[in-house]
C-alpha positions in Angstrom: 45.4 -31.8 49.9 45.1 -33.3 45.9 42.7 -30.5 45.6 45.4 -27.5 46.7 48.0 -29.5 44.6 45.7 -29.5 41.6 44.8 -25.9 41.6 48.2 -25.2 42.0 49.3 -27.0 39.0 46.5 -25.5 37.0 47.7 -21.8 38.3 51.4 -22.8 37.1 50.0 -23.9 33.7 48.2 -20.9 33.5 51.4 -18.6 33.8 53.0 -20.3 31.6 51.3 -20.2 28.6 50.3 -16.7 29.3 54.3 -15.7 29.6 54.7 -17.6 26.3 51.9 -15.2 24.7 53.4 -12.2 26.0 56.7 -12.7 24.3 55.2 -14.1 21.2 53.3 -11.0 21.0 56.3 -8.7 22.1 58.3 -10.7 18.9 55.2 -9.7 16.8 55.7 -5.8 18.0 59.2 -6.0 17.1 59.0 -7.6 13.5 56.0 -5.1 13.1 58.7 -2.6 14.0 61.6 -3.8 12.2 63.2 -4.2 15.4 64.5 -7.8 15.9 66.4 -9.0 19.3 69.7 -11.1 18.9 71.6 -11.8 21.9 75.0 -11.8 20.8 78.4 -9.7 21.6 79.6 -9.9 18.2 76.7 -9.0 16.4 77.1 -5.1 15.4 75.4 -2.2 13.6 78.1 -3.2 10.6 77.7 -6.6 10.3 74.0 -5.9 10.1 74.5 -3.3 7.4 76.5 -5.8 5.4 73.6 -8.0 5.2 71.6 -8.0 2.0 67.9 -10.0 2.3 66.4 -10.0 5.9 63.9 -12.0 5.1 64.0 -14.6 2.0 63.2 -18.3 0.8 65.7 -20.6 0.3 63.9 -23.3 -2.0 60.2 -23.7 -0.5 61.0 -22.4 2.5 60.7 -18.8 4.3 63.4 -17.8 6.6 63.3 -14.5 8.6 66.1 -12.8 10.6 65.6 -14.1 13.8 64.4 -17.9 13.1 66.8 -20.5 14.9 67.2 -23.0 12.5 69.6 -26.4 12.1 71.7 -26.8 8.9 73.3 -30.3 8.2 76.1 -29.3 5.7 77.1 -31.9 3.0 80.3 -33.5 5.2 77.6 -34.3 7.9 78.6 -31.7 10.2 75.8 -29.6 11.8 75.1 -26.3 12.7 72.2 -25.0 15.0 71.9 -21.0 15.0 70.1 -17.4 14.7 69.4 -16.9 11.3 70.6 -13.1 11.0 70.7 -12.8 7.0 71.9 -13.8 3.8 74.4 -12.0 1.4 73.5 -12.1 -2.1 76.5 -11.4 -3.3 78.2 -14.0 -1.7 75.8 -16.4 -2.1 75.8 -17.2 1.6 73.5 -17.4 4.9 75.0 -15.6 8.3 73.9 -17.2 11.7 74.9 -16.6 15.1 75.6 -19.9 16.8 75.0 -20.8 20.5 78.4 -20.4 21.9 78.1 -16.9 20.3 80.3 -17.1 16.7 79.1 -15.7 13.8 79.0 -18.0 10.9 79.1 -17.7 7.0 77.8 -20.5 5.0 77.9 -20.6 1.5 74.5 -22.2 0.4 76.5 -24.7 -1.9 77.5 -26.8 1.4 74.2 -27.1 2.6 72.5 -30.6 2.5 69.3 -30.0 4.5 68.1 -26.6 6.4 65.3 -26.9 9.0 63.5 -24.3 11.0 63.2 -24.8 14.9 61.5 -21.9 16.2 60.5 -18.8 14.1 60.7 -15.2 15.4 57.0 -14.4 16.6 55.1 -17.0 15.7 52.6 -18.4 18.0 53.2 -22.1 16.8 
């Protein structure tokens, strides 16, 4: 019986990580394409258009369209999101948040930035 259980556990790990490589790898495609997935309703053609740098670095650190990152702004409030851009003009980043708003923050405001996931990398 702890033999079936263990095999079975070992096939469920197995999925697993090989589900995680096939959508790393499908990311890859996509940023090989210039083709980048947001799930988001308010996210258009336009507002994509109005978007200057795709992918930059802000200080020492590389964003791309498509990295979820969390922002702690200088009154302590925080903000998780999509990155999608920045606009140079404006001197601002544009994220999609979770509950599907998209955000403009002027880079002034920002205390600390940190990447959580980036589009198609492996780790």
């Amino acid at each position: 019986m702890l033999n079936y259980l263990i095999i079975f556990v070992t096939v469920l790990l197995m999925v697993a990580a090989t589900g995680y490589l096939f959508t790393v790898l499908r990311e890859k495609m996509d940023l090989f394409n210039n083709r980048v997935i947001i799930k988001s309703k308010n996210v258009s053609q336009n507002t994509l258009d109005k978007i200057d740098l795709k992918i930059f670095k802000l200080g020492n650190i590389k964003l791309t369209i498509g990295d979820e990152i969390r922002i702690y702004l200088k009154n302590n409030n925080l903000v998780q999101g999509t990155l999608i851009g920045a606009k140079k003009k404006d001197n601002c980043l544009c994220l999609v948040t979770k509950q599907d708003e998209l955000i403009e923050l002027n880079i002034k405001t920002i205390r600390k930035l940190k990447v959580m996931t980036r589009y198609g990398r492996l780790f």
